[in-house]
C-alpha positions as CSV (number, residue, x, y, z in Angstrom):
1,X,-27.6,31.4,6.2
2,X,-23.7,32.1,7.4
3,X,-22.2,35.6,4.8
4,X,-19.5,32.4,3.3
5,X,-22.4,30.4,2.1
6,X,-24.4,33.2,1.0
7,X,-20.9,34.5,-1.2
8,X,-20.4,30.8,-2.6
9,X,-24.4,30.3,-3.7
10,X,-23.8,33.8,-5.8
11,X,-20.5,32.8,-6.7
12,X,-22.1,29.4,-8.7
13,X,-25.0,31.6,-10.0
14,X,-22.8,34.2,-11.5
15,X,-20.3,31.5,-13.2
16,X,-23.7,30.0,-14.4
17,X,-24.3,33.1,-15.9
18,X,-21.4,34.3,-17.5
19,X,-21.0,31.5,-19.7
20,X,-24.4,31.8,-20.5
21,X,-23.2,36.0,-21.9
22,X,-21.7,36.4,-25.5
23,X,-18.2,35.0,-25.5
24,X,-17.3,38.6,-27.2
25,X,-17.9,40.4,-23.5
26,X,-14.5,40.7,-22.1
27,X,-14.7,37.8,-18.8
28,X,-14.8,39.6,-15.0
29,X,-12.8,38.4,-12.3
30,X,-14.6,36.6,-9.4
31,X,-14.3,40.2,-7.1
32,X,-15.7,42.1,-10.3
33,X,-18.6,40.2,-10.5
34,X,-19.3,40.1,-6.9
35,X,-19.1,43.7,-6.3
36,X,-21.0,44.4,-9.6
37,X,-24.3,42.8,-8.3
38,X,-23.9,44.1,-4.7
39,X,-23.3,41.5,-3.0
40,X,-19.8,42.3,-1.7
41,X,-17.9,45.6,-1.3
42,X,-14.4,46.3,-3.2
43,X,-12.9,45.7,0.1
44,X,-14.3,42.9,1.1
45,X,-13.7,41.4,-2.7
46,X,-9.9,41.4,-2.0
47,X,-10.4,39.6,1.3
48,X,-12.5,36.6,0.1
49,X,-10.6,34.5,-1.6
50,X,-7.1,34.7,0.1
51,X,-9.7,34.1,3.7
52,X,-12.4,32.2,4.1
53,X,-12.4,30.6,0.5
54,X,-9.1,29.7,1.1
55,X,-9.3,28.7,4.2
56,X,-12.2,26.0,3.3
57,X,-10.2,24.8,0.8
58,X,-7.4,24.4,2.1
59,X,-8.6,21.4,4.5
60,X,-9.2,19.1,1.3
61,X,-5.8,17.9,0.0
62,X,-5.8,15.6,-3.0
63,X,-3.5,13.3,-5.1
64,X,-2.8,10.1,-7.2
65,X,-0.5,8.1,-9.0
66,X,-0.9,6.2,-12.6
67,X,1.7,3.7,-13.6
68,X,1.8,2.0,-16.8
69,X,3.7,-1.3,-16.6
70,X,4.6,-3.8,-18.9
71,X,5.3,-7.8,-17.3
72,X,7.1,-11.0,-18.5
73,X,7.0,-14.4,-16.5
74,X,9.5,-16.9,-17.8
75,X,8.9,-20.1,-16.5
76,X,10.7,-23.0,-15.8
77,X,8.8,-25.8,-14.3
78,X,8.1,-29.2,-14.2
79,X,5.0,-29.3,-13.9
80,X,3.6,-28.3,-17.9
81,X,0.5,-26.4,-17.0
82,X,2.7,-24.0,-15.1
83,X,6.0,-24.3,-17.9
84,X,5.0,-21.2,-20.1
85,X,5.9,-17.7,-20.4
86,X,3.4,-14.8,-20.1
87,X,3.9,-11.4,-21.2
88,X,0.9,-8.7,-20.6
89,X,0.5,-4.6,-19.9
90,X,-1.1,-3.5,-17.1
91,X,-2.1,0.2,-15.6
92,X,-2.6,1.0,-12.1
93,X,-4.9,4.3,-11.2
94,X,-5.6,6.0,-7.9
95,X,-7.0,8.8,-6.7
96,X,-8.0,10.1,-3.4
97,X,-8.4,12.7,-0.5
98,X,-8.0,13.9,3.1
99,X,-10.3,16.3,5.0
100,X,-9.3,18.4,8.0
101,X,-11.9,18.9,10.4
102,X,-11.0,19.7,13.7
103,X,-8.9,17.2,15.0
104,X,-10.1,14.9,12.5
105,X,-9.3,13.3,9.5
106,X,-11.4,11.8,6.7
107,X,-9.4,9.7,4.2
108,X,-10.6,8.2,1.1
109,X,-9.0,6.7,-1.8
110,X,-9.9,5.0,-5.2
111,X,-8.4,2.6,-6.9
112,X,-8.3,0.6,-10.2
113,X,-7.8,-3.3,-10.2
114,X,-9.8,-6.6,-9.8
115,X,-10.6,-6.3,-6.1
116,X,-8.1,-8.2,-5.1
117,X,-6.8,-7.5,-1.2
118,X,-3.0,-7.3,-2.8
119,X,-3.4,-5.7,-6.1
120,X,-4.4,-2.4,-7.6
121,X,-3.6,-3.7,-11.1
122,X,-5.6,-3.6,-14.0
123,X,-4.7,-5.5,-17.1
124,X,-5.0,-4.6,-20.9
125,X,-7.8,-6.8,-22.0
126,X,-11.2,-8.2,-22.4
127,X,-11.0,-5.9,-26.2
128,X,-11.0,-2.4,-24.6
129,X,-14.2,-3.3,-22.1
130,X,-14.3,-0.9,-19.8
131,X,-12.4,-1.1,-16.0
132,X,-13.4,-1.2,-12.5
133,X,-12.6,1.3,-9.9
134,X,-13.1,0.5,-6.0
135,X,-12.9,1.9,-2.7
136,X,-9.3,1.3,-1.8
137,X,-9.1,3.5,1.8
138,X,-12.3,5.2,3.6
139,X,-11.6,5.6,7.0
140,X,-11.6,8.2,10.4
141,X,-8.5,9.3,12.0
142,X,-8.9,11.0,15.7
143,X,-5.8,13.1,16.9
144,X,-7.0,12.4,20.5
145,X,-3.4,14.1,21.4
146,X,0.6,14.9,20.7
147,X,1.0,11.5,21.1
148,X,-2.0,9.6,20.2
149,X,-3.8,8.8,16.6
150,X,-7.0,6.6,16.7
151,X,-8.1,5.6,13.2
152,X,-11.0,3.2,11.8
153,X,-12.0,2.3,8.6
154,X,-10.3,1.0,5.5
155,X,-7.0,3.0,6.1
156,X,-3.6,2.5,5.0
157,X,-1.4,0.2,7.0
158,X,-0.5,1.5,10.4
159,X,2.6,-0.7,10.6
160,X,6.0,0.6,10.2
161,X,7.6,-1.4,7.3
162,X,11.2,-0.5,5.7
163,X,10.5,0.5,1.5
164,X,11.7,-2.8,0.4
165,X,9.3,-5.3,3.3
166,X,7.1,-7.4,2.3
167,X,7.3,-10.4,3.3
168,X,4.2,-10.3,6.0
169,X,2.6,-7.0,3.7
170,X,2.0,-6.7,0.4
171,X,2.3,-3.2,-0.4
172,X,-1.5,-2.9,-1.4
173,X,-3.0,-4.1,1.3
174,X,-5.4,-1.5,3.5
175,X,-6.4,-3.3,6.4
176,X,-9.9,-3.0,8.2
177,X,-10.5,-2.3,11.7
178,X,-9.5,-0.2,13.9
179,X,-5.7,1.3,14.6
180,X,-3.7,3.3,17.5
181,X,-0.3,5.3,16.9
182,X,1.6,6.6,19.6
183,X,5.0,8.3,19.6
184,X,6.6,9.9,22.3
185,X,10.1,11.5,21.5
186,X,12.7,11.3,24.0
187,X,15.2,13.9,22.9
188,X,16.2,15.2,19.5
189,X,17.8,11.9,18.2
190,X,15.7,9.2,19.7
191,X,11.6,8.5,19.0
192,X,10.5,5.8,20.5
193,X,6.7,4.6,18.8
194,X,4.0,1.8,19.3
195,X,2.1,0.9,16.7
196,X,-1.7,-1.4,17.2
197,X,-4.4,-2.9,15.0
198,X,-7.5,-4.7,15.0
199,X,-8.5,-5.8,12.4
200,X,-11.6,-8.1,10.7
201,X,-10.2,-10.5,8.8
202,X,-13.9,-12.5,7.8
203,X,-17.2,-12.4,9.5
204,X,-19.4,-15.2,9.4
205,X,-22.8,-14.5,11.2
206,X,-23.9,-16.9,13.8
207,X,-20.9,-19.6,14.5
208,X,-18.8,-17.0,16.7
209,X,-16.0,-18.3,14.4
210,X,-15.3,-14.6,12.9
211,X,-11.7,-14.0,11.5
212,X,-9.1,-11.3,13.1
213,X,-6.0,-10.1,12.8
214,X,-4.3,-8.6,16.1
215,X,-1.1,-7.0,15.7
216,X,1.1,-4.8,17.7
217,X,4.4,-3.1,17.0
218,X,7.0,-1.3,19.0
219,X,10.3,0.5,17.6
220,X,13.1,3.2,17.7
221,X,14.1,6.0,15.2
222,X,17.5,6.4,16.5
223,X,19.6,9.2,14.9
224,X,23.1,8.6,14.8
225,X,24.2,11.9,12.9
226,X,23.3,14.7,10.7
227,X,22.3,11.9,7.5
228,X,22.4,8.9,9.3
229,X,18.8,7.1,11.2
230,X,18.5,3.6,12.8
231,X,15.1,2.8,12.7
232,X,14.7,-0.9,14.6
233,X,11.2,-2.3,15.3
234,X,9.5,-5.8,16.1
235,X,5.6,-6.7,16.0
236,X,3.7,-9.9,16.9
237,X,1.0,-10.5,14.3
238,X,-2.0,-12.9,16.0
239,X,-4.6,-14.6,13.4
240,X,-7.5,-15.6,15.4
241,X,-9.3,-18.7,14.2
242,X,-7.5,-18.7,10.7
243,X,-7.8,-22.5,10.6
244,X,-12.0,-22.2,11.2
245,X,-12.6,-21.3,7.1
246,X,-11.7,-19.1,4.5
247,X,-10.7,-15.3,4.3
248,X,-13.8,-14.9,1.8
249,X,-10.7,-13.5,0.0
250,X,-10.7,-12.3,-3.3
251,X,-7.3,-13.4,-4.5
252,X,-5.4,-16.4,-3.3
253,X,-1.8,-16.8,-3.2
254,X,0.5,-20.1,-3.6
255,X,2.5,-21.6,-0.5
256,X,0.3,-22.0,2.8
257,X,-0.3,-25.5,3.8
258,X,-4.0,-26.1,2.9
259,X,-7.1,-28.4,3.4
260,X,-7.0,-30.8,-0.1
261,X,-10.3,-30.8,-1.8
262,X,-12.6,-33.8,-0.7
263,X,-12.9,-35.9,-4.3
264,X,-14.5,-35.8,-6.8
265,X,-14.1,-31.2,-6.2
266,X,-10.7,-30.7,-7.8
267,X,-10.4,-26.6,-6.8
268,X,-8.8,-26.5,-3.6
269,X,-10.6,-25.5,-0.2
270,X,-8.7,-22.5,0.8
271,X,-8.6,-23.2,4.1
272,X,-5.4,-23.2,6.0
273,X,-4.2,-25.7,7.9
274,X,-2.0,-23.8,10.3
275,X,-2.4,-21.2,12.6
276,X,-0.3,-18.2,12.7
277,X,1.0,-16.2,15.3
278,X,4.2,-14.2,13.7
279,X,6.7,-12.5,14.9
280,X,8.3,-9.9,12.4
281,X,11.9,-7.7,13.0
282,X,12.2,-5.1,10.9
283,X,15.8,-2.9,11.0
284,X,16.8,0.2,8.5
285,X,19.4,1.6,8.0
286,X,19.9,4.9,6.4
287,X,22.7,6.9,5.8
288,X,24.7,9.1,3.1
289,X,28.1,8.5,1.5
290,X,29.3,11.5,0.3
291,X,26.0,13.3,-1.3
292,X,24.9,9.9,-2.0
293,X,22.2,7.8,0.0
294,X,22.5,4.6,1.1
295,X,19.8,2.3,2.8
296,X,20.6,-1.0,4.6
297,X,17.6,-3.1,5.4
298,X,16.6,-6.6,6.6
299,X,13.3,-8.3,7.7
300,X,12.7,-11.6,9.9
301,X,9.7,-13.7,10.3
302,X,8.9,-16.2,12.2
303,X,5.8,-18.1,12.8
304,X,5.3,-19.4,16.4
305,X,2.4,-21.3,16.2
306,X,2.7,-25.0,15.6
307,X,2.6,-26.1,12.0
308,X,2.6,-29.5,10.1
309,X,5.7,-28.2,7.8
310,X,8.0,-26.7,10.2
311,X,8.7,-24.5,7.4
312,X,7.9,-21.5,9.9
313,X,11.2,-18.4,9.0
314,X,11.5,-16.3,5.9
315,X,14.0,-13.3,5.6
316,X,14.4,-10.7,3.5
317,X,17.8,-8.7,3.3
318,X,19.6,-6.4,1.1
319,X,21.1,-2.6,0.0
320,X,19.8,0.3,-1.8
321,X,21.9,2.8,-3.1
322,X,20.7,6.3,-4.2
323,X,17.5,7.3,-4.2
324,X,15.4,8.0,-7.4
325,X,13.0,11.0,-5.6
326,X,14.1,14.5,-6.8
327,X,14.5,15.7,-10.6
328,X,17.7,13.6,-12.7
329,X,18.2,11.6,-9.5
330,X,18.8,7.8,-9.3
331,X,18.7,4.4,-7.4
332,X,19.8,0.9,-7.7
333,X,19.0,-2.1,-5.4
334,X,19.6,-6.0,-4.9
335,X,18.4,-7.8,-1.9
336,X,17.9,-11.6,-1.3
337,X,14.9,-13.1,-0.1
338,X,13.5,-16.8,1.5
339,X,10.2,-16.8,2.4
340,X,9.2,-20.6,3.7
341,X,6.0,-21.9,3.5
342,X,4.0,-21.4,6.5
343,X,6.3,-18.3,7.7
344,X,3.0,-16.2,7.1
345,X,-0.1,-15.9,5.6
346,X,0.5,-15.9,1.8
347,X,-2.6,-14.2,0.9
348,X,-1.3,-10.8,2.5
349,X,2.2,-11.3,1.2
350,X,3.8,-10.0,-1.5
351,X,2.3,-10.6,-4.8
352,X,5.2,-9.9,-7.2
353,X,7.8,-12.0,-5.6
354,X,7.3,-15.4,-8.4
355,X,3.4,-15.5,-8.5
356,X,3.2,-14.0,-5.0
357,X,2.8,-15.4,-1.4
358,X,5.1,-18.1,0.0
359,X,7.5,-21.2,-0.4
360,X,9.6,-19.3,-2.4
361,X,13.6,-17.5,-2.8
362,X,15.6,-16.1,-5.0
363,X,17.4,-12.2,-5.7
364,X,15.4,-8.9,-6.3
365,X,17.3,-6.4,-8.3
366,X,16.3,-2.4,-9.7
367,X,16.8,0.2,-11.2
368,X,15.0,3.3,-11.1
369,X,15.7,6.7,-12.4
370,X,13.5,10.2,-11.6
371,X,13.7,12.9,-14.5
372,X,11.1,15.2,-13.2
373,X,10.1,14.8,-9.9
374,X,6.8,13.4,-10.6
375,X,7.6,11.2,-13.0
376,X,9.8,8.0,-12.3
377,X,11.3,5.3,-14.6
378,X,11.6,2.2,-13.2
379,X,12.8,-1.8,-14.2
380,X,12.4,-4.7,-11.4
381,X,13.8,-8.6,-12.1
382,X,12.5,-11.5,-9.6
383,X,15.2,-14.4,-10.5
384,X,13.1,-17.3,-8.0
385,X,12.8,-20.8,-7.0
386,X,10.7,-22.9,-5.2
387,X,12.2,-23.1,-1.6
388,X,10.7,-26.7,-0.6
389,X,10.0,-28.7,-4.2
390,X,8.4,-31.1,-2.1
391,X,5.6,-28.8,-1.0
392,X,3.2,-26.5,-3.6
393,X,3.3,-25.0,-5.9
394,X,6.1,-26.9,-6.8
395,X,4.7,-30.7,-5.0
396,X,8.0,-32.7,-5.9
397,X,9.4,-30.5,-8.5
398,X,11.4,-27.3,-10.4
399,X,9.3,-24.0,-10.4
400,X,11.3,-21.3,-11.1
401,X,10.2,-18.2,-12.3
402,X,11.4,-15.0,-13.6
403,X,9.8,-12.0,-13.5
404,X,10.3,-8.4,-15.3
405,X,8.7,-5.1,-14.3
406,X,9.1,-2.3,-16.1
407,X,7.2,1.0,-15.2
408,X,6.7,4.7,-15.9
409,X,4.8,6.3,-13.1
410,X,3.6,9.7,-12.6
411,X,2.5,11.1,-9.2
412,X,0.0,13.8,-8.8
């Protein structure tokens, strides 16, 4: 048995011990009790945990976020099932780890929610019953060199995205497979990266029909000045067989062009009609005016497969001013989005924009304010419409919605 294992078995005996003692006995240090029974010298003691304790530890590094949030949907719709307002509270909880070993990485991460590929939310409900935690990242990253990352697992996407895109992400999504990163920098200002990804999308054992997703990215971080970075990048996102069967997915969001139910079934199929082979552009823009920072950002999508809409661009464009990150600091933000109905696959998109996924545009607006540094104030409104009212959700009518966030979140 290695001296560092030996030291930590002894080290878990004696805490066993002294809080077995009277609480009236004055309570040793760690090095006090370890020289006391021998099993250390005083010289040693004032070595072993700035060294090798430290030094294991130090590998692990954890953290989390909770954010309470409280939601309103006003609705506006012709159809009466969907014309009503909702109002509920929600939490979202997660918690996770990286180990160092090597030139490894282990990542894992746990999250609160319904299982849902797109949301880690968890609502108020069901009269206090207790709420569900899953695996939300577990995965392997390789540094194989300077350049090169190799990661596989459930890991967080690999894909450069600017804060505010998501037309072709939601930001919950952890995608499973298998990624690549490499970035070679050309001189002090310029970085040129290429992002990969393969991942499983469905498997379904024995009709060679299984379900992927292979995308690749490749971009610029271009810096123009002391506080001002061009970041440009474009990736091709490639859905093999989407058209074969479902996703198995857990949640399923509105706008994709799907099979109708064979009568007398009522629920729909879930299968998509239309394959999808998108191209996304993704440009920010970040700079300072005066002290204060200023981000310029736009997405493009495009899907070039064919499709039985022709409803195949979305677009996503707008300004962020400040930045709500250190203590008593601030941002604001508007930006305008369109999303049309087979642009993408709407049950990876963004879940918050109306109820989620596509056919749909309208304005984004927050606010968000930072008093401490972990702990940010924050109020989102979705003012959206139905972007074809011939297609669903809307199927030949008005479907707006309105939509208020309002969150306190905590980082730790």
């Amino acid at each position: 048995m290695s001296r560092f294992m030996a030291i930590l078995l002894v080290t878990i005996g004696l805490v066993g011990l002294s809080s077995m003692e009277s609480f009236a006995d004055e309570r040793k240090t760690l090095e006090e009790l370890l020289v006391e029974k021998g099993t250390i010298s005083k010289e040693e003691a004032a070595s072993v945990q700035t060294t090798k304790l430290t030094k294991e530890v130090d590998r692990i590094t954890f953290g989390g976020d909770l954010r309470l949030r409280h939601e309103s949907f006003m609705n506006d719709s012709e159809t009466a099932s969907r014309n009503r307002d909702r109002h509920r509270q929600r939490f979202r909880l997660r918690f996770g780890g990286t180990l160092k070993i090597d030139e490894f990485l282990v990542g894992i991460q746990l999250a609160s929610g319904e299982g849902q590929q797109i949301s880690t939310n968890q609502s108020f409900d069901a009269l206090f019953s207790q709420k569900p935690i899953w695996i939300q990242q577990a995965y392997l990253q390789w540094k194989a060199a300077q350049w090169l990352k190799l990661t596989g697992g459930k890991m967080p996407n690999p894909f450069f995205r600017a804060y505010s895109s998501d037309i072709v992400w939601d930001d919950d999504v952890t995608p499973e497979g298998f990624a690549e990163t490499l970035t070679f920098p050309l001189s002090e200002r310029i970085t040129l990266f290429v992002n990969a990804g393969q991942f499983v999308l469905d498997e379904d054992g024995g009709d060679n029909n299984d379900q992927w997703l292979f995308g690749e990215q490749a971009g610029t971080d271009i810096g123009l000045g002391k506080n001002t970075k061009l970041t440009l990048a474009g990736a091709f996102y490639n859905f093999k067989n989407a058209t074969l069967g479902t996703f198995g997915q857990v949640a399923v969001q509105e706008g994709n062009t799907r099979v109708p139910p064979t009568p007398p079934a009522t629920a729909p199929t879930n299968i998509l009609v239309n394959n999808y082979r998108v191209v996304d552009i993704t440009l920010q823009l970040a700079t300072k005016v005066g002290d204060l920072p200023l981000s310029l950002q736009g997405d493009y999508v495009k899907n070039l497969a064919d499709t039985t809409t022709d409803k195949d661009m979305g677009y996503q464009a707008g300004v962020i001013v400040g930045k709500a990150s250190d203590p008593q600091s601030w941002e604001a933000a508007y930006f305008y989005k369109l999303v049309e109905t087979d642009a993408t696959v709407a049950d990876l998109a963004d879940s918050d924009f109306g109820n989620g996924g596509t056919n749909r545009k309208g304005h984004i607006v927050w606010v968000a304010y930072n008093p401490t540094k972990a702990l940010q104030l924050k109020a989102k409104f979705f003012m959206t419409e139905i972007e074809d009212e011939t297609l669903p959700p809307g199927a030949g009518g008005k479907d707006d919605i309105d939509r208020l966030q309002v969150d306190a979140s905590i980082k730790f």
